[in-house]
TIVEX-814824 format. One record per residue (C-alpha): x, y, z. Coordinates in steps of 0.05 Angstrom, whole numbers, padded with zeros to 5 digits, always signed. Layout:
% TIVEX-814824
XYZ/...
***
This chain:
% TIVEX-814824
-00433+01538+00935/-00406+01476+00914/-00346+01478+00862/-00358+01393+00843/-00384+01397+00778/-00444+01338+00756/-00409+01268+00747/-00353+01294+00796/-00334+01268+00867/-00312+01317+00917/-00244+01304+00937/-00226+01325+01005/-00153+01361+01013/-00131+01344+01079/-00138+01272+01062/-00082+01243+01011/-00126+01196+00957/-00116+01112+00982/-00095+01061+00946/-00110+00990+00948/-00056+00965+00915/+00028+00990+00895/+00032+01019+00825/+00065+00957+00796/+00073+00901+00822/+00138+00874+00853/+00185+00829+00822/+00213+00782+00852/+00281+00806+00857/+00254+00868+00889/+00209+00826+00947/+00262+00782+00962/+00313+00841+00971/+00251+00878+01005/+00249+00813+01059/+00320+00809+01068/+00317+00895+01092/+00252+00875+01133/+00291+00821+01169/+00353+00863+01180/+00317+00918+01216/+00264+00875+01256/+00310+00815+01268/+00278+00756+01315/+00278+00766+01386/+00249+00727+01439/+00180+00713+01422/+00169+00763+01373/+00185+00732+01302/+00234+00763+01241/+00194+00805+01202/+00191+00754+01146/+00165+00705+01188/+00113+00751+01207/+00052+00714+01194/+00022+00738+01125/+00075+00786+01123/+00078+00795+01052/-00005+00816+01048/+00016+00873+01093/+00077+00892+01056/+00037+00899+01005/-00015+00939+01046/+00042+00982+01064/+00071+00996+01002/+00000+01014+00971/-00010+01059+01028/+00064+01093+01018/+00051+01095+00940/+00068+01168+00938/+00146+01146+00955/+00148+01081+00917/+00193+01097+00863/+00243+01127+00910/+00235+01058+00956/+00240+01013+00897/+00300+01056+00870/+00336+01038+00951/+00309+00962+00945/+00349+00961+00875/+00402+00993+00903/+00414+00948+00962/+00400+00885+00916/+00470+00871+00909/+00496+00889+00975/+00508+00824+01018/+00473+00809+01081/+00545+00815+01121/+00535+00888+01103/+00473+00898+01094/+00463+00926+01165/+00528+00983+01137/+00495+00995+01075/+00424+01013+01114/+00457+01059+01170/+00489+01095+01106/+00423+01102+01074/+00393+01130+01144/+00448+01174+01159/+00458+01206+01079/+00383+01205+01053/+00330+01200+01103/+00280+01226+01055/+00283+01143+01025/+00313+01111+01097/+00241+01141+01132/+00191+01114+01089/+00215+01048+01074/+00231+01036+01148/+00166+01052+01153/+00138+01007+01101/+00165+00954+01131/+00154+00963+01201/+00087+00980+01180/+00073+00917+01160/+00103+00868+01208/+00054+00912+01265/-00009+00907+01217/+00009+00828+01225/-00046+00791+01276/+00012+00745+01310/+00045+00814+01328/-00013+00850+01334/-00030+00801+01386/+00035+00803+01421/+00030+00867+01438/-00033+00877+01457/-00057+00920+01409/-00134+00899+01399/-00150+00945+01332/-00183+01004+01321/-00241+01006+01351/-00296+01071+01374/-00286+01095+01444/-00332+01151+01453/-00335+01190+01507/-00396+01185+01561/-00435+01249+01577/-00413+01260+01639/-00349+01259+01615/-00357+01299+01552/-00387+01353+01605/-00330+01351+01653/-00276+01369+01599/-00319+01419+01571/-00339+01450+01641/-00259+01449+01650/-00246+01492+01600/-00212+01452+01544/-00254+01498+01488/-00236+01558+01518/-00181+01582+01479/-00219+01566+01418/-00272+01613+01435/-00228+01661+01463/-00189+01660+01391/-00257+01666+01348/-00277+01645+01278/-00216+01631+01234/-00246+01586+01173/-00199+01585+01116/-00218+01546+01064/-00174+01491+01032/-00201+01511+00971/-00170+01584+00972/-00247+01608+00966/
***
């Protein structure tokens, strides 16, 4: 039995809701102070571009920080912090911010590595071709399976729990 009620969606619980865009949008103080981060931790080297000269690097920034919306105000509290710090020590002030709260340092290094790899000109450089299906043939489906990969599952029987608490 179903617990939706009419003119309701079912929301799944193992998947956190997405969002297509960050709660607010940036200013411009706060993108420009977001860059000068991005470029600090993915710096140029050889072929493979700063992250601000990422091609439409800003698009997935954004991307990123809509997908990361649950830690935005904690990010955009860092960004405003690091606004004023100087880009001689900007490289100090971000191995502080790693080493005393990681809980910010993780996602926003995240964030912005996110979205210098969602780029296509580094997508492209390192070989990543997308998501894409790659399902398995029958033979091969029947090998693992003859192998014994569901065996401990059987072995450890019916254990449904519901994400509902039902």
């Amino acid at each position: 039995m179903s617990s939706v009620q009419p003119g309701q969606s079912a929301r799944r619980l193992s998947v956190p809701p997405r969002h297509t865009s960050p709660p607010r949008t940036l200013t411009g103080d706060e993108l420009a102070t977001l860059l000068r981060i991005a470029d600090c931790l993915i710096p140029a080297s050889g072929p493979n571009p700063k992250a601000s000269d990422a091609e439409s690097y800003v698009q997935y920034l954004d991307l990123a920080i809509s997908a990361r919306a649950d830690v935005f105000d904690a990010v955009m509290a860092a960004v405003a912090t690091l606004a004023d710090v100087g880009d001689d020590d900007l490289w100090a002030a971000l191995k502080s911010l790693w080493s005393e709260d990681k809980a910010t340092f993780d996602p926003m290094s995240a964030i912005v590595a996110g979205a210098y790899f969602m780029t296509p000109h580094i997508k492209e450089l390192i070989g990543y071709p997308g998501q894409h299906r790659d399902v398995a043939g029958l033979e091969e489906a029947a090998d693992e399976l003859a192998g014994g990969i569901l065996d401990p599952v059987v072995e450890r029987g019916h254990i449904y729990v519901s994400a509902a608490g039902e």
